[in-house]
C-alpha atoms as an extended CHARMM CRD file, in Angstrom:
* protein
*
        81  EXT
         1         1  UNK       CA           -168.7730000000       -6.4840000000     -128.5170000000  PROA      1               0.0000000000
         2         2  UNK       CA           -170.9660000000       -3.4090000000     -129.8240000000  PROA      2               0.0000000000
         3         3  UNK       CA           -169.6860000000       -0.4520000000     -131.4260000000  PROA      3               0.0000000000
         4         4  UNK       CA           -171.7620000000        3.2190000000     -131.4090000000  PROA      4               0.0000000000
         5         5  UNK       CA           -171.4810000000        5.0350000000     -133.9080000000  PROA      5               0.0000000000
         6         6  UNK       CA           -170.3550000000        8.3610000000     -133.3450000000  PROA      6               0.0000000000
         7         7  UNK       CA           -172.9410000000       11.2690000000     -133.0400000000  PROA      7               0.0000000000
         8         8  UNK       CA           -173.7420000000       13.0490000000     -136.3530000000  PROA      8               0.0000000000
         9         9  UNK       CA           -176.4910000000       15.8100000000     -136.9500000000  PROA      9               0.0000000000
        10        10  UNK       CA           -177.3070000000       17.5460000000     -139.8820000000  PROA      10              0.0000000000
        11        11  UNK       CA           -175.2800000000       20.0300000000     -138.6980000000  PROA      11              0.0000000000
        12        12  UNK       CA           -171.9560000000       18.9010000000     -138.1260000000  PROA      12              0.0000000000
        13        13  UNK       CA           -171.7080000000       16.4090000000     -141.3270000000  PROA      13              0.0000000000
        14        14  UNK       CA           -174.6650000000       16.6760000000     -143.6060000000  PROA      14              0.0000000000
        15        15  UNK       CA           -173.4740000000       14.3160000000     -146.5650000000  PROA      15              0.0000000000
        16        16  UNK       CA           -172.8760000000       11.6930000000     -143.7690000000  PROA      16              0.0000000000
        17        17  UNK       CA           -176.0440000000       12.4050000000     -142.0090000000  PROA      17              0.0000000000
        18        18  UNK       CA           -177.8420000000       11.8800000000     -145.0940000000  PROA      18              0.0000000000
        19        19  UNK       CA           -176.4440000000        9.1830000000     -146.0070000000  PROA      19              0.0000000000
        20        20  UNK       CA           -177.3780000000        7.4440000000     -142.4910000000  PROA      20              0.0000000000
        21        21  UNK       CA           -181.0580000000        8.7040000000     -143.1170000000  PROA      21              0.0000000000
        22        22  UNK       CA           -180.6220000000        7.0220000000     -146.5880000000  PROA      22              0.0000000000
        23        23  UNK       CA           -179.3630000000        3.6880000000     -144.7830000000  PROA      23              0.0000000000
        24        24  UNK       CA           -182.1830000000        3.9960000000     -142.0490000000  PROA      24              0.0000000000
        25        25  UNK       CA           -184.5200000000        4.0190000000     -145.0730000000  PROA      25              0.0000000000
        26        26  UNK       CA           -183.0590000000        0.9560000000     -146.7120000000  PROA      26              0.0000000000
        27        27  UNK       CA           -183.0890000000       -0.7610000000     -143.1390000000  PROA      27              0.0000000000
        28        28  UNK       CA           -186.9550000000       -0.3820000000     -142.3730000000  PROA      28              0.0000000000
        29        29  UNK       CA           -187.8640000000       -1.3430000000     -145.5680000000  PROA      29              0.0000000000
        30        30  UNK       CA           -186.4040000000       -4.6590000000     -145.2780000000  PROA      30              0.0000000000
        31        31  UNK       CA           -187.3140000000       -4.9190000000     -141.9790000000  PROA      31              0.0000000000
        32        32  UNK       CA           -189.3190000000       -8.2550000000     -140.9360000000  PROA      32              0.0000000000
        33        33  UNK       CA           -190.3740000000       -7.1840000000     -137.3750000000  PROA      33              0.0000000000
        34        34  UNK       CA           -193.4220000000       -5.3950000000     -136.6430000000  PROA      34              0.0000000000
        35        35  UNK       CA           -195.8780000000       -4.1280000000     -138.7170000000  PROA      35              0.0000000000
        36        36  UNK       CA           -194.6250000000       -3.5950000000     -142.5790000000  PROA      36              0.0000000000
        37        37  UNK       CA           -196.8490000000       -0.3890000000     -143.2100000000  PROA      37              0.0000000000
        38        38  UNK       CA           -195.4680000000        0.9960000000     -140.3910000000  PROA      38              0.0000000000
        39        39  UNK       CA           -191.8740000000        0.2150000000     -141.5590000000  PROA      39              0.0000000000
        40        40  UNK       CA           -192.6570000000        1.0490000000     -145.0400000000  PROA      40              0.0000000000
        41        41  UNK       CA           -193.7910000000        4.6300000000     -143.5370000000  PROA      41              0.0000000000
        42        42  UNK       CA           -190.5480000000        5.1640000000     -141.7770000000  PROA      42              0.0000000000
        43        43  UNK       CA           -188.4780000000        4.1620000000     -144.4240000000  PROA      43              0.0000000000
        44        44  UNK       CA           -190.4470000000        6.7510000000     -146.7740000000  PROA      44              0.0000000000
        45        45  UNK       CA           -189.6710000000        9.3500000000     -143.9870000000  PROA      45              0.0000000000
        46        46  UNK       CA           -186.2220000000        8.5940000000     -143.6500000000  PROA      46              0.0000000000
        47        47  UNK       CA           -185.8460000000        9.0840000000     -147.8450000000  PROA      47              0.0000000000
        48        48  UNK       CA           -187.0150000000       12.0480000000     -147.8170000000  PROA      48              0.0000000000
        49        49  UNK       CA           -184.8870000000       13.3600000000     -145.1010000000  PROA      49              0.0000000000
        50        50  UNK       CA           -181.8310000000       11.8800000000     -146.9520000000  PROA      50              0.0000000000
        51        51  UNK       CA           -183.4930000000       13.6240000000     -149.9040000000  PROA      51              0.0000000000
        52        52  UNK       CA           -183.3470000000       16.9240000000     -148.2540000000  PROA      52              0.0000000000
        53        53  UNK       CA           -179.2440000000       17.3050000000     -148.4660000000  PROA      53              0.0000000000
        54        54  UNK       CA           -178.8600000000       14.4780000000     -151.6690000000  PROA      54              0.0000000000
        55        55  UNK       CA           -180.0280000000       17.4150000000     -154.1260000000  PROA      55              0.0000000000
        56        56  UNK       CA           -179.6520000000       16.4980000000     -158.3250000000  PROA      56              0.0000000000
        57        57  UNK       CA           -177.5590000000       19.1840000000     -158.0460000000  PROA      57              0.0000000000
        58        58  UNK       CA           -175.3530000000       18.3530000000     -155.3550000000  PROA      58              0.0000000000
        59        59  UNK       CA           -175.2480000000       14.6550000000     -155.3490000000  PROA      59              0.0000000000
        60        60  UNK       CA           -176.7490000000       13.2350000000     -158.1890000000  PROA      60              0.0000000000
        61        61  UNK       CA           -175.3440000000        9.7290000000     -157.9040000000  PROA      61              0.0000000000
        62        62  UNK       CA           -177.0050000000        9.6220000000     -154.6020000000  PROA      62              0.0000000000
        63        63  UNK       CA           -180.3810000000       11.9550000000     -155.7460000000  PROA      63              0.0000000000
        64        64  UNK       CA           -180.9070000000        8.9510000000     -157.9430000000  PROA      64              0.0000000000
        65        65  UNK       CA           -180.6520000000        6.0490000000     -155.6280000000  PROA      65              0.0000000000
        66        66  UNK       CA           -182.1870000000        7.6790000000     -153.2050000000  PROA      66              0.0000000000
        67        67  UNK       CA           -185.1350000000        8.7010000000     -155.4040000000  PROA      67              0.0000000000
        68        68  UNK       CA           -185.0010000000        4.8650000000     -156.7560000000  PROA      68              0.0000000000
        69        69  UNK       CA           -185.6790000000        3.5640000000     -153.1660000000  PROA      69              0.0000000000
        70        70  UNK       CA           -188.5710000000        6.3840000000     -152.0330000000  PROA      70              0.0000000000
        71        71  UNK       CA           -190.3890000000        4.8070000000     -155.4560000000  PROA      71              0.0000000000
        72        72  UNK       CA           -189.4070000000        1.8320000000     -154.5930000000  PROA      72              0.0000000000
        73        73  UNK       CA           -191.0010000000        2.3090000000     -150.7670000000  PROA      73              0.0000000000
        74        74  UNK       CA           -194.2570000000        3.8810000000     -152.5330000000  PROA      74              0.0000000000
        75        75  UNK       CA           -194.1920000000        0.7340000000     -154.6640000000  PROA      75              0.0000000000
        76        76  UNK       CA           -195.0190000000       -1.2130000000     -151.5170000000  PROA      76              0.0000000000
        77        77  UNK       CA           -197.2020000000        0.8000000000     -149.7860000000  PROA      77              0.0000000000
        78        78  UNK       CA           -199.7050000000        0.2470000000     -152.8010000000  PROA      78              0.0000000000
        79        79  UNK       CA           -199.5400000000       -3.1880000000     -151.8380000000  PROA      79              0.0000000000
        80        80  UNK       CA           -201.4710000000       -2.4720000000     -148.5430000000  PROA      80              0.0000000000
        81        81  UNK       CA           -203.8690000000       -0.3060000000     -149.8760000000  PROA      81              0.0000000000
C-alpha cells in the first residue's frame, strides 16, 4: 500500500514546502539511477529552491544544512568536470 502525500505549494505551507525541496535535493543526490550529472543538477536546483524560504535569518538551523548540502552537490559536480 502507497501513501500520497498531501499537496503543498509554496503558497499554502512554505517551511514545509521547503523542506520537501530540501528532501528532493538530498534524494537526487543519492540517487543511483540515471545519469549522476543530471541528478547532481536537480539536486542543486532543488537546494536552492529550499534555499529561497530557509533564509539565515529565518531558519538558520536549516540555512546551514541546506547550504552544507548545495556545497556538498557542487563538490560532486567538480568530479565530472
Amino acid at each position: 500500500m502507497t501513501t500520497k502525500l498531501p499537496s503543498v505549494t509554496e503558497r499554502s505551507d512554505k517551511t514545509l514546502w521547503a523542506a520537501r525541496q530540501h528532501n528532493l535535493g538530498v534524494a537526487y543526490l543519492e540517487r543511483v539511477r540515471g545519469d549522476k550529472a543530471d541528478n547532481v543538477e536537480r539536486a542543486i536546483e532543488h537546494y536552492k529552491r529550499a534555499l529561497e524560504v530557509f533564509t539565515k535569518e529565518a531558519l538558520p538551523h536549516d540555512y546551514a544544512q541546506t547550504q552544507y548540502n548545495l556545497g556538498n552537490a557542487y563538490w560532486h559536480c567538480a568530479s565530472f568536470g
